[in-house]
N, C-alpha and C positions, 0 to 999 in steps of 0.2 A: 817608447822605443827610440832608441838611437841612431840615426842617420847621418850618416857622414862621408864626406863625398872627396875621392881619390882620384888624382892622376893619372894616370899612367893605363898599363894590362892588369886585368883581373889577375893574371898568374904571377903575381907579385903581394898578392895576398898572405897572410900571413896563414899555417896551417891551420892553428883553430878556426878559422871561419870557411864552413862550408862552401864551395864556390858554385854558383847555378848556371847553367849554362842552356842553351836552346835549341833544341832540333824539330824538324817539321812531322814529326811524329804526330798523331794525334792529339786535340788536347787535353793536358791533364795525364799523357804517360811518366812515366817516371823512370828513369835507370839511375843505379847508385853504381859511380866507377871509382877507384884509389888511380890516383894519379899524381906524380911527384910529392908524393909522400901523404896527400892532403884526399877528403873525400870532395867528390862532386856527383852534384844530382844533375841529370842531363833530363831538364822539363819541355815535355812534347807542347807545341806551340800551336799547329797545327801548319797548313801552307803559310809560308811567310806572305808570298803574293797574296794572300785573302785577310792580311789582318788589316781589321780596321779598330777606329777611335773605340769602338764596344768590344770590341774581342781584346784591344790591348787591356782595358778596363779590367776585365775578368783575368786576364795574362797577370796582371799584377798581383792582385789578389789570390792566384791561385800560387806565384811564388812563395806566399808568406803561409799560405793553407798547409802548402806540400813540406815546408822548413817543417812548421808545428806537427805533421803527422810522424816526420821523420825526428821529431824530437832535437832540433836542432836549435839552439839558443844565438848562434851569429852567421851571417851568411854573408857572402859577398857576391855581384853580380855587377855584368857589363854589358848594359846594352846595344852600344855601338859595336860591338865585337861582330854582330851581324847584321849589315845594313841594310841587307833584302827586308829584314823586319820591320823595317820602319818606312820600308819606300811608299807606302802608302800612306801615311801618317808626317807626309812633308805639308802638308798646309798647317799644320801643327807648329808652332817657334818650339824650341828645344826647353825654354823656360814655360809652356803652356805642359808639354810632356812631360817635365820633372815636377810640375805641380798634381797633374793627374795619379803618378804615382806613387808621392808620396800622400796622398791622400787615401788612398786603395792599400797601400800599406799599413797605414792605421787602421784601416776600419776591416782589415783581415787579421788583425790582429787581437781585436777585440772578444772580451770572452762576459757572459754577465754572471760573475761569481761573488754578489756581492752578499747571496746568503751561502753560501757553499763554505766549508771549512777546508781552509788552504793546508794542501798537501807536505809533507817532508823536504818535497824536495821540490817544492816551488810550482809556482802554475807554467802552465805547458805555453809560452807565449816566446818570441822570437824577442829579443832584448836588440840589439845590435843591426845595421845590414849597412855595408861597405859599400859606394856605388863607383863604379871606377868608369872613367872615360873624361869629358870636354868637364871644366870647372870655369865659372866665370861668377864674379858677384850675385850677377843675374840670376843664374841658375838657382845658388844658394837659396836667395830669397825666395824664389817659388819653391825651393821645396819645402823650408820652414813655413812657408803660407800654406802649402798642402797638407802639410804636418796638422798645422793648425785646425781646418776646418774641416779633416779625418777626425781630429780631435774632441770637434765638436758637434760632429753626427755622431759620434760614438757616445757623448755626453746626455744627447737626445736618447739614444737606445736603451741606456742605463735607467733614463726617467722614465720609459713607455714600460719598458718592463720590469719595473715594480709594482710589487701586486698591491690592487685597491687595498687592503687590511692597512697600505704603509705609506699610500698616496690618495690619499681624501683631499676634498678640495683644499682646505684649509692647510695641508701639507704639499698641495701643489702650489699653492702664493709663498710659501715661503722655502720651498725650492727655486721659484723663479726668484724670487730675494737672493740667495744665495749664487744662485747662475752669474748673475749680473753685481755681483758685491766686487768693489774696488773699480768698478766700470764708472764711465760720464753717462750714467741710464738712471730714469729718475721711477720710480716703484710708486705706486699706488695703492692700493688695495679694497676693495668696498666690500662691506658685508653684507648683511642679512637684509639690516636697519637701511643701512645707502640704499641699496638696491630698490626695496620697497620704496623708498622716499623718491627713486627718481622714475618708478613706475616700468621695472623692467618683469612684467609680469609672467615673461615665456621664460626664464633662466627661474624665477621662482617656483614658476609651476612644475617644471619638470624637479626641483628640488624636495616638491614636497612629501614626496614618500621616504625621504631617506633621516634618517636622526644626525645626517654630519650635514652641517649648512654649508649652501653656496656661496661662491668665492667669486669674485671680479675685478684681476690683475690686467694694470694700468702699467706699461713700460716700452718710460720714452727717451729713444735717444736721439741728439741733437748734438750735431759734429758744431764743433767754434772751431772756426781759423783766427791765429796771430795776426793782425795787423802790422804793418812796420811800429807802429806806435807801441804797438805790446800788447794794446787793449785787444781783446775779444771780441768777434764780430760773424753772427751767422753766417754761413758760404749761401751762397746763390741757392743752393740746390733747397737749405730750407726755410727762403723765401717762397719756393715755391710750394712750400707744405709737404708733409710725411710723407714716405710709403706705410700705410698703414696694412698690418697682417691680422687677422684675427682666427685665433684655434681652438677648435673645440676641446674642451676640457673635461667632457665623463667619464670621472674618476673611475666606475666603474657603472656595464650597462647589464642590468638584469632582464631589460627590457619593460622594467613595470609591469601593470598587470598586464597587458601584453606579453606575459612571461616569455624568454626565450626556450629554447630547447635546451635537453644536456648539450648536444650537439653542439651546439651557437654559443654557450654561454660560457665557456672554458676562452683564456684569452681576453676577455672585455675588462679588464682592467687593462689594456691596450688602448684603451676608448679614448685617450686623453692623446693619443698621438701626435692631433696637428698640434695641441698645446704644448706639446714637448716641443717639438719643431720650431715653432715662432719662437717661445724662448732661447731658446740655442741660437738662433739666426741674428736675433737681439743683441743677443750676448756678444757673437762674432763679428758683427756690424761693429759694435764698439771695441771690441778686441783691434780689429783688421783696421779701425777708424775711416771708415768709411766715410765720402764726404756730403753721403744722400741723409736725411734724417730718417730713422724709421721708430714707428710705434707697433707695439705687440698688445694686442687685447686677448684676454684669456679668461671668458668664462668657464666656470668647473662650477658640477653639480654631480651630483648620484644620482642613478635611476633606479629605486630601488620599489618595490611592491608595499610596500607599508600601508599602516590605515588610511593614513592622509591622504596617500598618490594619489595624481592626477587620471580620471577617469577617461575611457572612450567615450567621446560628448561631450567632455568638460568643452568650455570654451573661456581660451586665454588675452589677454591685455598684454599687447605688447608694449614695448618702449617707444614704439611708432604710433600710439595709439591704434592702430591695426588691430582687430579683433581674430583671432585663430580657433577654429574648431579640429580639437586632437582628438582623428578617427583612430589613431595606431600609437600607444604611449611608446614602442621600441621606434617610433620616429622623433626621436627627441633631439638630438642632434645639431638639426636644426631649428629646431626652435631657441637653444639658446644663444644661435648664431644668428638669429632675426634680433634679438637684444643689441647682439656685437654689433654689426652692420650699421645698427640704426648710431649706437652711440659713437660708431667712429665719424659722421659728421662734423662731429667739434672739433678735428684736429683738421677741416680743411684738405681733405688729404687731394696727393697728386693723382693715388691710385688706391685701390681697397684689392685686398686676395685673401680670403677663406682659405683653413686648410684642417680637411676634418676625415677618418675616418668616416664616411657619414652611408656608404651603404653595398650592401652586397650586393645590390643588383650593377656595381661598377665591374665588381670581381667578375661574374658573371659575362659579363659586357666583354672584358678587358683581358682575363685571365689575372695572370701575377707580377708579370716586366713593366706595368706603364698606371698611372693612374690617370683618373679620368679630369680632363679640365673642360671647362665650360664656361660659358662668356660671349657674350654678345659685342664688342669690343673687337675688331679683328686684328688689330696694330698690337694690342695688348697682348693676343692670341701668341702672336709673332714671336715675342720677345720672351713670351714663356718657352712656348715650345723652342725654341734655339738655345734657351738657357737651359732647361731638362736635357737637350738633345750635347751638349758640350761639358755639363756636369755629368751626367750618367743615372739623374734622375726622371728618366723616360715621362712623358705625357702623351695622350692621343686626346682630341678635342672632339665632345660629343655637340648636338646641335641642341640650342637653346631657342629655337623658333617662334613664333605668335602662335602656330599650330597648337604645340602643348601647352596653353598658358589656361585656358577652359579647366584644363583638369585640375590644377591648384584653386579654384574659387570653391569658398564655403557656401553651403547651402544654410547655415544659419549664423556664420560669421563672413567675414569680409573673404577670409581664408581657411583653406582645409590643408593642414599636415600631408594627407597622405589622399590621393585623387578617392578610393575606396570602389567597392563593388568589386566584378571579375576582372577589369583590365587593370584594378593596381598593380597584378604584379607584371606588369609590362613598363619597361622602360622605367623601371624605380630613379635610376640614378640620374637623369634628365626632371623626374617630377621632384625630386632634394634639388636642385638647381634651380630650376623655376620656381619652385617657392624660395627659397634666398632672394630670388632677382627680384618679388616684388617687394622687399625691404633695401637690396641694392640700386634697385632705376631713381629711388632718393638722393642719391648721393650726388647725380648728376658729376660722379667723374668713372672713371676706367674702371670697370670691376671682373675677379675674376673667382671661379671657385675650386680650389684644387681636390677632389675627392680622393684620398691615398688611400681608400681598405684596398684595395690592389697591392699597396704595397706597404702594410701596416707588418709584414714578416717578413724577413726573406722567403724567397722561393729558391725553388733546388738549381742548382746549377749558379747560384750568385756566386758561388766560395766565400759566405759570410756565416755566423755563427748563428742558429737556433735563436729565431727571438726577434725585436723589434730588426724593424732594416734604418730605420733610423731618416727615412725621405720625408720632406724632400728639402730638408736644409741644404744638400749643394745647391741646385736648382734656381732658392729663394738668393741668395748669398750673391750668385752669380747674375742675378736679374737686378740685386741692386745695383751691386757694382757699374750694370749696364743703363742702370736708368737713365744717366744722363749723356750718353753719348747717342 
């Protein structure tokens, strides 16, 4: 999509582009009027006095919703035309607000028709939107920066919703290859053979029922700054070691023999969400050149019921040497994220963040606007939740206590998957946390763990498309950028 930014009064537009305009109408009404010659959609906003930084969010998105329903391929609009609209929205610089929406523009714009056979007359997407008011270099630049990382939430949602048949592990390392090609991001890859050799026995085990072997994508970026000399010289930031992210990667969860239900099991080629996510963030870290270093670890495995799979009882080897007894195979999740956690050690990191589809009892918890974060770390806490709360990808922070730490210990290994008996299903998404933490309190720096199935789709009312929602790449993006201030 084309953005391009005008001078002057929206009514100076040219006719073919539809011009939008705003009244405090409910939101999401609509009126189509002809006016000097040209069509305009008059989009209900709601009270101007009650808009805030989340209702502008959706404002945005719902302009480019309302274009595609109306069939409209160029549209023009001007948001200063009404200042009441934004009188709440002044602690915002003008350059933070033209980044918000052009980022909310792309990703309403987005559609996943990569198996669909393109139509006659072209896919139903809005090409063009003219922004008419203040122009300063500034502006520009955030809105191509907004552009940008709409661009690649959108890149994420494309990868979560490819069906497992066409994203196995093996085809998720080398999408991430591809993500990051022509980048300063260095790719790793470990197989079957590595893995075994460096004793990652929870990423193995849950692989073992599946005939596509497990994958463990290594990608690292590290910003150089010029010296006056010309040579090359790491920035301060990765002296102080990475932000390391690490995303779960099931390709697809059948739940092993813990079989899921029909219900449950439609979607789980979704499973791989945070792994989309860290890639793309990855990716945009070095796109945007960011001046923090960040690494992305990305275990992917299948969880599939075969003869092999991993039984209730089995009892697994981790990469911590940490011994795990798996009561629940569709708690698998995490266990390939005990693997992750333990190996990002070696890169020294400043900070460690999980980010996993990892369980429904978050949904539960949460509904579908916010995903669950957890972490014992409060400063850490801080800096997510303000970065969620300024990107528009919402968190609420559950508690990770000594209380619940009892119910992750194994009664014949060191640790148990899942507490087990009547109170597992109590509080699920606090006992996936607490078991991560006892592979994370290793690290002895900042950890945190983002659980997204809250927001592994849109939910109704986003004005986003059927399908992955694509979180929480703003979120991560905008936590780097802030790491070091």
């Amino acid at each position: 999509m084309k953005l391009t930014l005008k001078k002057g009064d929206i009514t100076s537009a040219p006719k073919a582009y539809v011009r939008i305009t705003f009244t405090e109408k409910p939101r999401n009404t609509t009126r189509i009027v002809k006016e000097n010659g040209g069509e305009v959609i008059e989009l209900g906003a709601g009270k101007f006095k009650e808009m805030n930084a989340r209702k502008f969010i959706t404002l945005c998105r719902s302009i480019v919703a309302r274009a595609k329903t109306h069939k409209t391929k160029k549209i023009a609009l001007q948001f200063n035309c009404t200042p009441e609209l934004f009188k709440n929205l002044r602690s915002m610089t003008p350059e933070q607000i033209s980044q918000l929406a052009a980022e909310n523009f792309e990703m309403a714009n987005f559609e996943f028709n990569v198996f669909k056979t393109k139509p006659k007359e072209g896919w139903n997407m809005v090409e063009e939107i003219l922004l008419y008011g203040k122009s300063s270099l500034g502006i520009e630049r955030a809105v191509r920066k907004g552009q940008e990382i709409g661009r690649a939430v959108n890149a994420c949602r494309t990868l979560a919703n490819t069906p497992g048949g066409d994203m196995t592990p093996t085809l998720l390392a080398r999408a991430a290859k591809e993500a990051v090609k022509g980048l300063p991001v260095k790719v790793t890859v470990l197989g079957k053979r590595e893995m075994k050799k460096l004793g990652m026995g929870a990423v193995l085990g849950v692989a073992k029922g599946s005939s596509e072997a497990p994958t463990f994508t290594i990608l690292e970026y590290k910003r150089l700054n010029p010296t006056k000399s010309g040579r090359p010289t790491r920035s301060g930031a990765a002296r102080l070691g990475p932000i390391v992210l690490a995303g779960k990667g099931v390709t697809f969860d059948s739940g092993g023999l813990n079989l899921k239900p029909s219900a449950g099991i439609y979607e789980m080629h979704m499973d791989m969400s945070g792994a989309a996510a860290v890639i793309h963030v990855v990716a945009l870290a070095a796109r945007l050149k960011l001046k923090v270093p960040v690494v992305g670890l990305i275990p992917a495995a299948e969880n599939m019921p075969g003869g092999s799979a991993m039984r209730p009882g089995d009892i697994l080897k981790s990469l911590s040497r940490k011994t795990i007894e798996v009561l629940d195979t569709d708690a698998e999740g995490r266990l390939i994220l005990a693997d992750a956690l333990t190996y990002a050690k070696r890169f020294n990191p400043a900070a460690v963040i999980d980010v996993a589809t990892l369980t429904g009892a978050a949904i539960s918890a949460l509904g579908l606007h916010a995903s669950a974060l957890l972490t014992r770390d409060d400063a850490l806490a801080e800096k997510i939740s303000d970065a969620g709360e300024a990107s528009g990808d919402y968190v609420w922070r559950l508690p990770l206590w000594d209380e619940y730490e009892e119910r992750v210990k194994g009664e014949f290994a060191d640790i148990k998957n899942v507490p087990g008996g009547s109170t597992s299903r109590y509080g699920g998404a606090i006992d996936g946390g607490m078991f991560l933490w006892q592979f994370a309190k290793e690290l002895a720096r900042p950890w945190a763990h983002l659980d997204i199935a809250p927001r592994m789709t849109a939910a109704p009312g986003d004005e986003l498309a059927k399908g992955a929602a694509g979180a929480p790449v703003r979120l991560l993006i905008r936590f780097i950028e802030q790491w070091m201030h």
